[in-house]
Structures are given as C-alpha cells and as structure tokens.
C-alpha positions in Angstrom: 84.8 -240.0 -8.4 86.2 -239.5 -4.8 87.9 -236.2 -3.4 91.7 -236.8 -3.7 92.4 -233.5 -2.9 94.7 -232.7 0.3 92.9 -231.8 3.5 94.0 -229.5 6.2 92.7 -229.3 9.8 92.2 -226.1 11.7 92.0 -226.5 15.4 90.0 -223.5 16.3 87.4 -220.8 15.6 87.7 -217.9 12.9 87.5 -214.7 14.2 86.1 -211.0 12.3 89.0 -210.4 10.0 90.5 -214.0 9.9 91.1 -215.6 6.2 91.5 -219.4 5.6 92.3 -219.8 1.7 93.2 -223.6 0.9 93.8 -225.8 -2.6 92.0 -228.5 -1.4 89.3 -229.3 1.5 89.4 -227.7 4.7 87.9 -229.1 8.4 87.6 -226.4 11.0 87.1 -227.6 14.4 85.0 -224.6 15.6 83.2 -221.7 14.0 83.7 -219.7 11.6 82.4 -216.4 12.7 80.8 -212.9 10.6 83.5 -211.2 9.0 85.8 -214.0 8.7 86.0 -215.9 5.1 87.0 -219.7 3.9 88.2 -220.3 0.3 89.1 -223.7 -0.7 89.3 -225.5 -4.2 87.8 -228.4 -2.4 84.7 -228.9 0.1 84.6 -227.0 3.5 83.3 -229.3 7.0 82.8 -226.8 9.7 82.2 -228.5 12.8 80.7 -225.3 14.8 78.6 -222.6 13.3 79.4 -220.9 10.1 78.4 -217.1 10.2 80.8 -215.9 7.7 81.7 -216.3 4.3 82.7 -219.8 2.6 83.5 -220.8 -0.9 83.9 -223.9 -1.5 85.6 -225.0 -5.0 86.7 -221.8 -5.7 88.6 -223.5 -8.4 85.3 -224.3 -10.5 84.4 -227.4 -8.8 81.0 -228.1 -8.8 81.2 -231.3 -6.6 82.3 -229.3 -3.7 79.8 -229.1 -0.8 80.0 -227.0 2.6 78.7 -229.0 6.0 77.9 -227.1 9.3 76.5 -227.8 12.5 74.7 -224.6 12.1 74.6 -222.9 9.1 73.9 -219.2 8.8 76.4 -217.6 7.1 76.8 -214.2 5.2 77.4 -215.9 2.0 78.1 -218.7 0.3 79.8 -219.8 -2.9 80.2 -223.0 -4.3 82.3 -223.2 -7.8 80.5 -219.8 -9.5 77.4 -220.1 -7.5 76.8 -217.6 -5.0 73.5 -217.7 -2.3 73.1 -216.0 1.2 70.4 -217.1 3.6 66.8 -215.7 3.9 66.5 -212.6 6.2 66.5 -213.4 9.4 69.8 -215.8 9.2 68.2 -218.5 11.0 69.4 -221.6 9.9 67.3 -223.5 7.2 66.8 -226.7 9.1 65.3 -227.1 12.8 68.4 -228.6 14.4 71.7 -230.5 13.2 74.4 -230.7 10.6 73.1 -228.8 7.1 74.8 -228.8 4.0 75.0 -227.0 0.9 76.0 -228.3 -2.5 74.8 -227.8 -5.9 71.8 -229.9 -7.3 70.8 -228.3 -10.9 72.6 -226.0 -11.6 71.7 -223.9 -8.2 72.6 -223.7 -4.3 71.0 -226.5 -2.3 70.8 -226.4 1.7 69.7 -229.2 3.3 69.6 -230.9 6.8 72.8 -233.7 6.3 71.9 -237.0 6.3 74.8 -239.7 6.4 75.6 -241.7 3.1 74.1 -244.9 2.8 
C-alpha cells in the first residue's frame, strides 16, 4: 500500500538541541546532527548525514523506513524497534545513500538501492 501520509520539507540542518516531531514523513535537506532528534509517524529521507536520533513511525508503523546519505546516528527507532550503530559510528556501507527499515521483525541497514 503506498505512503499517503502528508510530507513536510525542511530546508536546512538540525543542530544539538533541535527537535523535528511530524504525523507524517519528513525530508530534511541537510543533516541532522548529534544531539538533535526526528520523530515522525511516517518514514524520515535525510539528504545529508544523520548523527542524531530518528524515529521513524513513531505511531507503530512498521513500513516506515529512514534513508541517509550517511548514516551514523546515535539511535534509531522505527515503530517499537530501537538499534544504534556498532562502536565506532562509521557508517555500515562503504559509500552512498543507506537505509534502515524493518525486515523480520528486526532493524535492517542497508546500502539503498533504487526500486525496480
């Protein structure tokens, strides 16, 4: 089923401190920087690096995913799943987008690859 929900834009990077909390799915041209946190009910695109925290569907939605350029955050949460990265924070893939969504019941990064 396709993502209906409404989508908002943010034109700029998250700073320490800064809080983004949406119903629906959110697009942040920039980063999204430690100490700074995303919440949406829907599926967060962060075109820039992701340090901080994201949960996507925070409403229970299990179909949410989270795409970054580079993804090393401090946590992530999609529906009632929660992961952080290895130690080290280096990003799971060698180079481009990742994404994270849930595949069995668990948290699954991955390099993004277009749909076909």
């Amino acid at each position: 089923m396709p993502n209906l929900k409404p989508t908002i834009l943010i034109n700029r990077s998250l700073r320490s401190g800064q809080n983004i909390n949406y119903d629906g799915n959110v697009v942040i041209l920039g980063d999204v920087n430690a100490g700074a946190e995303v919440v949406a009910s829907g599926s967060v695109i962060v075109v820039g690096a992701l340090r901080g925290l994201v949960h996507a569907g925070a409403t229970g939605d299990e179909d949410a995913s989270i795409i970054a350029l580079s993804l090393t955050p401090v946590q992530i949460r999609i529906a009632a799943h929660i992961t952080r990265p290895p130690d080290g924070g280096h990003s799971l893939t060698e180079s481009g987008a990742e994404t994270a969504f849930i595949r069995d019941g668990k948290v699954v990064i991955e390099k993004y690859q277009t749909p076909k």
